[in-house]
Biopython code that builds the backbone (N, CA, C, O; Angstrom):
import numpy as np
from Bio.PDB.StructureBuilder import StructureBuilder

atoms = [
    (1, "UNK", "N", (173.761, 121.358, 145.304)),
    (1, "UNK", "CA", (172.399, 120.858, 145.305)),
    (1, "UNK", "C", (171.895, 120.853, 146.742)),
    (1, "UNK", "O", (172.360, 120.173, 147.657)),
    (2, "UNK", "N", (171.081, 121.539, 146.795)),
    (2, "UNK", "CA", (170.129, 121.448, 148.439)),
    (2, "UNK", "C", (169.276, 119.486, 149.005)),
    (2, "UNK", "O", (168.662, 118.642, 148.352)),
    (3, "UNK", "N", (169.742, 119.567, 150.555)),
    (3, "UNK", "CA", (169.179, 118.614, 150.604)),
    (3, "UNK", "C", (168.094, 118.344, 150.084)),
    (3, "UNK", "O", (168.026, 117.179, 149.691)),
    (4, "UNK", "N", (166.630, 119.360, 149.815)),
    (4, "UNK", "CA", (165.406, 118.835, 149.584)),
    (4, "UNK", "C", (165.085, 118.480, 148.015)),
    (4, "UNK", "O", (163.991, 118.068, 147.627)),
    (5, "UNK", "N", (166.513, 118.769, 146.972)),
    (5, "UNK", "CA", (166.540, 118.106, 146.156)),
    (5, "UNK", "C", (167.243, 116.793, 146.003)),
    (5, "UNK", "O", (167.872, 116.663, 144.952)),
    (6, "UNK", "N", (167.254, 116.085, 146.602)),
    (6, "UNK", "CA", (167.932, 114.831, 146.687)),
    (6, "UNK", "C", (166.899, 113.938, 147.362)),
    (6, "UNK", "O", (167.202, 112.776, 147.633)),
    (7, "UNK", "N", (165.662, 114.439, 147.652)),
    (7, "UNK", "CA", (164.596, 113.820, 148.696)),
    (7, "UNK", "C", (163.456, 112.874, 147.275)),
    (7, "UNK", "O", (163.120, 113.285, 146.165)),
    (8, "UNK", "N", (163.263, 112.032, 147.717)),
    (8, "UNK", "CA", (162.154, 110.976, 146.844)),
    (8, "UNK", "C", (161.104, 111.514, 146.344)),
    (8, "UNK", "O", (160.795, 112.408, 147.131)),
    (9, "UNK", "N", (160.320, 111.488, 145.430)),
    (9, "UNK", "CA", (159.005, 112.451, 144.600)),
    (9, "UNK", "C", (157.975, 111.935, 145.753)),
    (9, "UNK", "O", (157.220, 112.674, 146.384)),
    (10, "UNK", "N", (158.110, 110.289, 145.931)),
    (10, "UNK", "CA", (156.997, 109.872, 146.716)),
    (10, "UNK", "C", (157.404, 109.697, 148.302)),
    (10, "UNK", "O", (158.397, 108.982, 148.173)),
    (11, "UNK", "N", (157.274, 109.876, 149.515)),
    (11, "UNK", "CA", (157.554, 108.711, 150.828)),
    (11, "UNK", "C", (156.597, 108.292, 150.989)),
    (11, "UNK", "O", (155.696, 109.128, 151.056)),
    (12, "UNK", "N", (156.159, 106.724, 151.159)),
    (12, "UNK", "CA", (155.211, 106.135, 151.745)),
    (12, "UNK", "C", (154.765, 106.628, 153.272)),
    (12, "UNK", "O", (155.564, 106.974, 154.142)),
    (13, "UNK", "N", (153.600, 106.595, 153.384)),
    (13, "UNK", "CA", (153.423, 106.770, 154.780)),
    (13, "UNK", "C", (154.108, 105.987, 155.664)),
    (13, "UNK", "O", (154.409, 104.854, 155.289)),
    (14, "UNK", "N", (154.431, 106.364, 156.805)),
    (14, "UNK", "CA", (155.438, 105.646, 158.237)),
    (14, "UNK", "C", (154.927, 104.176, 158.102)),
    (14, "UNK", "O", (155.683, 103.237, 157.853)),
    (15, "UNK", "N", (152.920, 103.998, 158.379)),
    (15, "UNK", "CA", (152.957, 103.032, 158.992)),
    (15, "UNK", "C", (153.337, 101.668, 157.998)),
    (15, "UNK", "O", (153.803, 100.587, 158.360)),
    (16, "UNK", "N", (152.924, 102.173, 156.468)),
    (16, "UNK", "CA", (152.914, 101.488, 154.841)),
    (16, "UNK", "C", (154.660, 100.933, 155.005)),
    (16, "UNK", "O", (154.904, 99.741, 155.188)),
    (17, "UNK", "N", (155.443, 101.677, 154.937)),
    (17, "UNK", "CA", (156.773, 101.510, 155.343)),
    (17, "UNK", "C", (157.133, 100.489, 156.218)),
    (17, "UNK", "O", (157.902, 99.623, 155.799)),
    (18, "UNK", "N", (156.827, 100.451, 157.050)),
    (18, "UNK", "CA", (157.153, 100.052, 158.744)),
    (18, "UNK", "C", (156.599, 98.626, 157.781)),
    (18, "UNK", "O", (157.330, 97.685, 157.472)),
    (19, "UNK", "N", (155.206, 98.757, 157.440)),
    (19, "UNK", "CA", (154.975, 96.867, 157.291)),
    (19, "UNK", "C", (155.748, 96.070, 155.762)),
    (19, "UNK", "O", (156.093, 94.903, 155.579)),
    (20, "UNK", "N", (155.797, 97.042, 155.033)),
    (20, "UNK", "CA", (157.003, 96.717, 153.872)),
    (20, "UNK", "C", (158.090, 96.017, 154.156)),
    (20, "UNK", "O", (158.466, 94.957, 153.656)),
    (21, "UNK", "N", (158.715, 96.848, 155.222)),
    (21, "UNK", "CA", (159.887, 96.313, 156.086)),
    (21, "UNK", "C", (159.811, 95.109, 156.552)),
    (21, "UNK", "O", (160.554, 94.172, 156.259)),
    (22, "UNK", "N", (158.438, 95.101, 157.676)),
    (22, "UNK", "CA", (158.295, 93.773, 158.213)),
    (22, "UNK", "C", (158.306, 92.410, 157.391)),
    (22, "UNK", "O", (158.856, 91.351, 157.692)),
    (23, "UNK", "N", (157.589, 92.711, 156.329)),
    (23, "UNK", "CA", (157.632, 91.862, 155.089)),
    (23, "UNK", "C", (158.579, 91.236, 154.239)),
    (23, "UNK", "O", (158.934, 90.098, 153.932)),
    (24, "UNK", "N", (158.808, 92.226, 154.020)),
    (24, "UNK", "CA", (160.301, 91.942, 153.660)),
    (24, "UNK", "C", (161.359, 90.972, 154.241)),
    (24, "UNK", "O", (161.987, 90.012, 153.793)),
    (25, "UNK", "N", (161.288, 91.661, 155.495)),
    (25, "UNK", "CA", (162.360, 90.522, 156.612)),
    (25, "UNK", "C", (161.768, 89.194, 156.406)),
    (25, "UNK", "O", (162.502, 88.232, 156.180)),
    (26, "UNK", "N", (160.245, 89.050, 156.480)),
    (26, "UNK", "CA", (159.722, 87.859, 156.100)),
    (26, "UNK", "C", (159.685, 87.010, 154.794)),
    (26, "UNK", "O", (158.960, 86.031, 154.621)),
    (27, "UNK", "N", (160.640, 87.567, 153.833)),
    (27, "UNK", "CA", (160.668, 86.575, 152.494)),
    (27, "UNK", "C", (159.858, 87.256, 151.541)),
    (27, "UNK", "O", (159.951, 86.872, 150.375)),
    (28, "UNK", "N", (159.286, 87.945, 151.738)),
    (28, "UNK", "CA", (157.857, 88.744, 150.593)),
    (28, "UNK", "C", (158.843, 89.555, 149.624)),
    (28, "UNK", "O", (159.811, 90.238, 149.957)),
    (29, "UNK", "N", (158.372, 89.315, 148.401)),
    (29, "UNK", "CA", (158.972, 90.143, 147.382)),
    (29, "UNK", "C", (157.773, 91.528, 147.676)),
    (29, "UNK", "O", (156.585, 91.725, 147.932)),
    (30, "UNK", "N", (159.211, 92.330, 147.398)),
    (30, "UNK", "CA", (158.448, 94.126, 146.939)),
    (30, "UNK", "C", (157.059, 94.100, 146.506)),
    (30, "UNK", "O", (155.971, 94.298, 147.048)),
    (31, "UNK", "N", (157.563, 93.718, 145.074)),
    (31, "UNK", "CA", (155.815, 93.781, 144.259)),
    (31, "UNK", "C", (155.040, 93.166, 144.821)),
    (31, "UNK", "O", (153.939, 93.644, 144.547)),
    (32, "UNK", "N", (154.940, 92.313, 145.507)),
    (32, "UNK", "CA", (154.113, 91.377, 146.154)),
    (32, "UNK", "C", (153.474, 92.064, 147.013)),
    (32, "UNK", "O", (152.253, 91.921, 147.085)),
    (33, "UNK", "N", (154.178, 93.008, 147.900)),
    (33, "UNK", "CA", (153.677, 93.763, 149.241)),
    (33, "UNK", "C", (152.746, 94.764, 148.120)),
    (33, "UNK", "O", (151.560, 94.556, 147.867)),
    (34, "UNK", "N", (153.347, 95.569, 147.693)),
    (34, "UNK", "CA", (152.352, 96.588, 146.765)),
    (34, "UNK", "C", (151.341, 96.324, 146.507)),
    (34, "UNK", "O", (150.406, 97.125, 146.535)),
    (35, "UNK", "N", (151.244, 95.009, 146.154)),
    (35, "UNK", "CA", (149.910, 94.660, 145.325)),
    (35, "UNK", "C", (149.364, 94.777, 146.368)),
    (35, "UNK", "O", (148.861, 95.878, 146.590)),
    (36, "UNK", "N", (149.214, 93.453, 147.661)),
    (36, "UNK", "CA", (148.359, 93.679, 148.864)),
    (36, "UNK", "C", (148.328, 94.594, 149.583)),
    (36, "UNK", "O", (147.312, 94.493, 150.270)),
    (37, "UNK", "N", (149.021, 95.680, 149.890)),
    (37, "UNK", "CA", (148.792, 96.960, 150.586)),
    (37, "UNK", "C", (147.694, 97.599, 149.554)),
    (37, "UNK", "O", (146.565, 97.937, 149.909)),
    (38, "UNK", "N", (148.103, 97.690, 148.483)),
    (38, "UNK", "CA", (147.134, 98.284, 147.571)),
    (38, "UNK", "C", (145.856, 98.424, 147.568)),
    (38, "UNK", "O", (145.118, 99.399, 147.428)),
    (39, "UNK", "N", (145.604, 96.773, 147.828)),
    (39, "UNK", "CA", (144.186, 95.894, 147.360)),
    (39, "UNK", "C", (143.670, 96.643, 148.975)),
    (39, "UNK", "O", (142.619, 97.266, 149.130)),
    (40, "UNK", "N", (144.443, 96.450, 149.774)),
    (40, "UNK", "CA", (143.594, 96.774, 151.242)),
    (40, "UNK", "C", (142.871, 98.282, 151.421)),
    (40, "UNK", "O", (141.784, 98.740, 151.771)),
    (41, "UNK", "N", (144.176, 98.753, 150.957)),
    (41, "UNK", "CA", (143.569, 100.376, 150.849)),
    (41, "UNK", "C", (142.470, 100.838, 150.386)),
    (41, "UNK", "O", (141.557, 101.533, 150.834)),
    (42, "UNK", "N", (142.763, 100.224, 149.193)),
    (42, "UNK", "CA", (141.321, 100.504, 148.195)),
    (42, "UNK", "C", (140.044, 100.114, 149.189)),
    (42, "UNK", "O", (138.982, 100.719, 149.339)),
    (43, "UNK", "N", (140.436, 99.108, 149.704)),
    (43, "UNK", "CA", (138.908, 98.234, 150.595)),
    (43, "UNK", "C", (138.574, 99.246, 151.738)),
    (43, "UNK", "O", (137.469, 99.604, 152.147)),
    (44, "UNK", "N", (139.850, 99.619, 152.151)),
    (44, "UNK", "CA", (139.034, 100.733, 153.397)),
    (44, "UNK", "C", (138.622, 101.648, 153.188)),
    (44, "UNK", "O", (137.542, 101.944, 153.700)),
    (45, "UNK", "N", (139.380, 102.654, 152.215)),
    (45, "UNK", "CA", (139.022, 103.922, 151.651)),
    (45, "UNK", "C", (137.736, 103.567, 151.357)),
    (45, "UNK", "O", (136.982, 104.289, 152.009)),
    (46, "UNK", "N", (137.018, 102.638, 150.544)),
    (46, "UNK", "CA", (135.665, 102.374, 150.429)),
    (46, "UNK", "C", (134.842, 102.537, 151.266)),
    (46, "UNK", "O", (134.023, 103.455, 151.236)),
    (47, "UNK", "N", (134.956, 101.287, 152.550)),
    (47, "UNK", "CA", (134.253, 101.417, 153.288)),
    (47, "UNK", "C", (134.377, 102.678, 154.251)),
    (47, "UNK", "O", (133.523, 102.666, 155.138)),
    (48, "UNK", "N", (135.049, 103.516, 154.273)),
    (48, "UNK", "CA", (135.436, 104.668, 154.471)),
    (48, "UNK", "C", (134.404, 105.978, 154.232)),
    (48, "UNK", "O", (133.975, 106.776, 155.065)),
    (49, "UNK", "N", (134.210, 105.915, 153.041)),
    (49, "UNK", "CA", (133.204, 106.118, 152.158)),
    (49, "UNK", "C", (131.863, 105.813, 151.961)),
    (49, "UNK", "O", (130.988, 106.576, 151.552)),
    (50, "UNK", "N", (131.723, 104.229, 152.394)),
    (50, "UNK", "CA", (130.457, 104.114, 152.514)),
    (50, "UNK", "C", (129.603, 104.181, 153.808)),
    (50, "UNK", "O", (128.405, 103.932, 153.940)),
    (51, "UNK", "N", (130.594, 104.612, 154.811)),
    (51, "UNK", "CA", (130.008, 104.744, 155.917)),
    (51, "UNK", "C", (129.391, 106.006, 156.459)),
    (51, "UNK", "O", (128.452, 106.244, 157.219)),
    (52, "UNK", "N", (130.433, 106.864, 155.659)),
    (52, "UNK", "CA", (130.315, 108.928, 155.383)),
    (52, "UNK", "C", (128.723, 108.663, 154.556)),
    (52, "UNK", "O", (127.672, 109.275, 154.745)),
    (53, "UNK", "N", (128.886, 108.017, 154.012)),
    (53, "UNK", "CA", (127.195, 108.271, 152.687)),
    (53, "UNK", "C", (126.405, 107.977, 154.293)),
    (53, "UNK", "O", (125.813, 108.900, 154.852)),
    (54, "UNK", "N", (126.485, 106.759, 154.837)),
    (54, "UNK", "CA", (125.116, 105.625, 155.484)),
    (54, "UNK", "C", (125.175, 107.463, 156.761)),
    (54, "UNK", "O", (124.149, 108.029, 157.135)),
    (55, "UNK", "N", (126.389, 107.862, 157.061)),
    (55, "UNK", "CA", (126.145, 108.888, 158.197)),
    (55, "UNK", "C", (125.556, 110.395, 157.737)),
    (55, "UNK", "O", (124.846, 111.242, 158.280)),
    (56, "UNK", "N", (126.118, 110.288, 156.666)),
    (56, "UNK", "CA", (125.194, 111.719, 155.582)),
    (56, "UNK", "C", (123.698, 110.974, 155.406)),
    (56, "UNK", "O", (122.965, 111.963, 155.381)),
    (57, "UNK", "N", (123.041, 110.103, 155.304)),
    (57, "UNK", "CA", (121.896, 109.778, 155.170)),
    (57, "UNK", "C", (120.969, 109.947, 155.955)),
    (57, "UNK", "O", (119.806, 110.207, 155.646)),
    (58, "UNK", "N", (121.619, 109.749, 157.553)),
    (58, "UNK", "CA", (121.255, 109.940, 158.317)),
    (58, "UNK", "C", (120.419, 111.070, 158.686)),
    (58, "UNK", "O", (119.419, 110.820, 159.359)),
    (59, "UNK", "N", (120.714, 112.516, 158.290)),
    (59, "UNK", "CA", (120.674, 113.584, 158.365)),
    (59, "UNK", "C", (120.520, 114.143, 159.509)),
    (59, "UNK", "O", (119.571, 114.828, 159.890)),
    (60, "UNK", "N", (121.933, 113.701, 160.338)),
    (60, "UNK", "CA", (121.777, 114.562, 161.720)),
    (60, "UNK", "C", (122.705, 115.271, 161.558)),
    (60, "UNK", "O", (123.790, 114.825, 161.187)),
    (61, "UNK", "N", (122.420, 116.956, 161.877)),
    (61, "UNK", "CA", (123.038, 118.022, 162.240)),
    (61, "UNK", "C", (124.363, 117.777, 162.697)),
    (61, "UNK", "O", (125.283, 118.405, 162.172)),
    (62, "UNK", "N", (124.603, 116.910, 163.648)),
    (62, "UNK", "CA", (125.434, 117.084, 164.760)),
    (62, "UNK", "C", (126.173, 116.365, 164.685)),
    (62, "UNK", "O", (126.980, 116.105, 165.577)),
    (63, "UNK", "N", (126.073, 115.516, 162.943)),
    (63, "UNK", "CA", (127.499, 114.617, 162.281)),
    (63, "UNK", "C", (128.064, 115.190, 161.771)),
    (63, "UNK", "O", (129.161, 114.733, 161.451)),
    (64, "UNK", "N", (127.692, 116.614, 161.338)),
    (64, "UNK", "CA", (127.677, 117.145, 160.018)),
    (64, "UNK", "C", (129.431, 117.095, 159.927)),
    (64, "UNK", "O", (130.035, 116.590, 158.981)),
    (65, "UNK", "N", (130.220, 117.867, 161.379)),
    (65, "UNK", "CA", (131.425, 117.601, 161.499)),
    (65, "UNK", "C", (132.259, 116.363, 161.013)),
    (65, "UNK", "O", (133.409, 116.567, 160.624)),
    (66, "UNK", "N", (131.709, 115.003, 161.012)),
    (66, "UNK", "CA", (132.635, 114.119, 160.231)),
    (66, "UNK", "C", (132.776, 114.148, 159.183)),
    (66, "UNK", "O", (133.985, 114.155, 158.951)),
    (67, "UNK", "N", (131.994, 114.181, 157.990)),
    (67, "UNK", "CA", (132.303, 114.255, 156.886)),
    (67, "UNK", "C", (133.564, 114.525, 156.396)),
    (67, "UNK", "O", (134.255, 113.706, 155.792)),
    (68, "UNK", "N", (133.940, 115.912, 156.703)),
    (68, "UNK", "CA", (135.649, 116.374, 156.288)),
    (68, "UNK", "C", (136.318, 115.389, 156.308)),
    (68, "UNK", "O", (136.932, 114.866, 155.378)),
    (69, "UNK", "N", (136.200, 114.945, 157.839)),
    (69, "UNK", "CA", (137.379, 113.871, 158.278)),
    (69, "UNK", "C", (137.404, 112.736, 157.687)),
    (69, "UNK", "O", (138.473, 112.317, 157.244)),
    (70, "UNK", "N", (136.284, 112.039, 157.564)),
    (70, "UNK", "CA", (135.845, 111.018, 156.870)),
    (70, "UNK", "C", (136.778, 110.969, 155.422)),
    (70, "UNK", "O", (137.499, 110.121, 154.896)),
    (71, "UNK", "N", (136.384, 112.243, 155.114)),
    (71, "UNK", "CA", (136.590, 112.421, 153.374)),
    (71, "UNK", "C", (138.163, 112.676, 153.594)),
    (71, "UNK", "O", (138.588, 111.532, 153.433)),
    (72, "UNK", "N", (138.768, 113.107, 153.739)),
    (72, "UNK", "CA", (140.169, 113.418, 154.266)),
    (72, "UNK", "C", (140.926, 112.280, 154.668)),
    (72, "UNK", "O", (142.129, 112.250, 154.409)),
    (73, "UNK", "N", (140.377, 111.347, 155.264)),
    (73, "UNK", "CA", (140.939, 110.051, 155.690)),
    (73, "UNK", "C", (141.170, 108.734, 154.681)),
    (73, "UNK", "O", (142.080, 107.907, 154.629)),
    (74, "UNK", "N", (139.925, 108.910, 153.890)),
    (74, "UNK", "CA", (139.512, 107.828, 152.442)),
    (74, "UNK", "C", (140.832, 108.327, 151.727)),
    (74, "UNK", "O", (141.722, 107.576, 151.327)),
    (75, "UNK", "N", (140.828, 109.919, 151.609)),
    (75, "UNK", "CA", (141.866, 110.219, 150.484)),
    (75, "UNK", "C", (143.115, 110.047, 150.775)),
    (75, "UNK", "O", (143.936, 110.051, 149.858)),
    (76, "UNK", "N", (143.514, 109.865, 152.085)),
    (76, "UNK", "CA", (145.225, 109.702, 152.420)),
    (76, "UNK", "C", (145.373, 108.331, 152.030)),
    (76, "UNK", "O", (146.190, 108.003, 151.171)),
    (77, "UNK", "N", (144.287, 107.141, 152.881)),
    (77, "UNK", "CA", (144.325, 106.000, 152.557)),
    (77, "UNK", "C", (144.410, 105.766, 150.759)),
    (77, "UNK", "O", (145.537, 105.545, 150.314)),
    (78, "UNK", "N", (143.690, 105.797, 150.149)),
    (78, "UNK", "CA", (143.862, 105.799, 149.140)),
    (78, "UNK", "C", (143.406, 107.006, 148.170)),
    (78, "UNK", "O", (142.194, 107.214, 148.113)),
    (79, "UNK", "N", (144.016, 107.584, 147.626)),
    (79, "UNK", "CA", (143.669, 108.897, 146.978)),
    (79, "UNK", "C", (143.270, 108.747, 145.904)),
    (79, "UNK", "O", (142.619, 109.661, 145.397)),
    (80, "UNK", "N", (143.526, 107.509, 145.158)),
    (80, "UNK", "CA", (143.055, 107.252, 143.381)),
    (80, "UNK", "C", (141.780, 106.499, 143.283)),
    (80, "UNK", "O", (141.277, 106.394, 142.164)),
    (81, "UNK", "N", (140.996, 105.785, 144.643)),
    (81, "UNK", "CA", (140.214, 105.541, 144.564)),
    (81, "UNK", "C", (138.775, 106.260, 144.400)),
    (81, "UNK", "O", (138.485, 107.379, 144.824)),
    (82, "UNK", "N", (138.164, 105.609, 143.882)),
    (82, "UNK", "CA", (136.696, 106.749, 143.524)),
    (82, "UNK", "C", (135.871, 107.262, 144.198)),
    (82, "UNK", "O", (135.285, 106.484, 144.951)),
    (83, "UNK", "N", (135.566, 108.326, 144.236)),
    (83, "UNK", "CA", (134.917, 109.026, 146.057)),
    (83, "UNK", "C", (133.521, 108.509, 145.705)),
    (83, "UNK", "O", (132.591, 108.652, 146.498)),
]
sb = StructureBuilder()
sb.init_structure("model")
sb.init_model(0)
sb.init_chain("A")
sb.init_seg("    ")
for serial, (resi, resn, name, xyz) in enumerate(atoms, 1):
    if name == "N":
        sb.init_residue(resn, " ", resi, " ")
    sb.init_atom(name, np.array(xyz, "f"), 0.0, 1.0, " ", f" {name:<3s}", serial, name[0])
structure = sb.get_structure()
């Protein structure tokens, strides 16, 4: 069997990880962290989102470049949330 079949379907991102950990050391059950990492994500990816609309509204040329990023960033943060 090759290492890259023995590798996890999912890895959390580094930094999602890193505070799991921290948490953890601190007494926090698993599910517990999930839920609130969750809930946060969702909140930024939003405002994430609603800030790409307020800068697309705008209609200056010379934003036009964020958008991608914008949109690209909402979706790492949270990807199941609604664009």
């Amino acid at each position: 069997m090759s290492a890259s079949g023995c590798e996890p379907l999912h890895t959390p991102p580094e930094a999602r990880a890193k505070i799991t950990s921290a948490l953890l050391a601190h007494g926090w059950e698993r599910g517990a962290i999930e839920e609130v990492l969750d809930l946060y994500n969702s909140e930024l990816a939003r405002r994430i989102r609603e800030e790409r609309k307020a800068v697309e509204a705008e209609n200056i040329a010379s934003h036009a470049y964020l958008f991608d990023g914008m949109d690209y960033a909402a979706d790492i943060i949270d990807p199941h949330s609604p664009s």
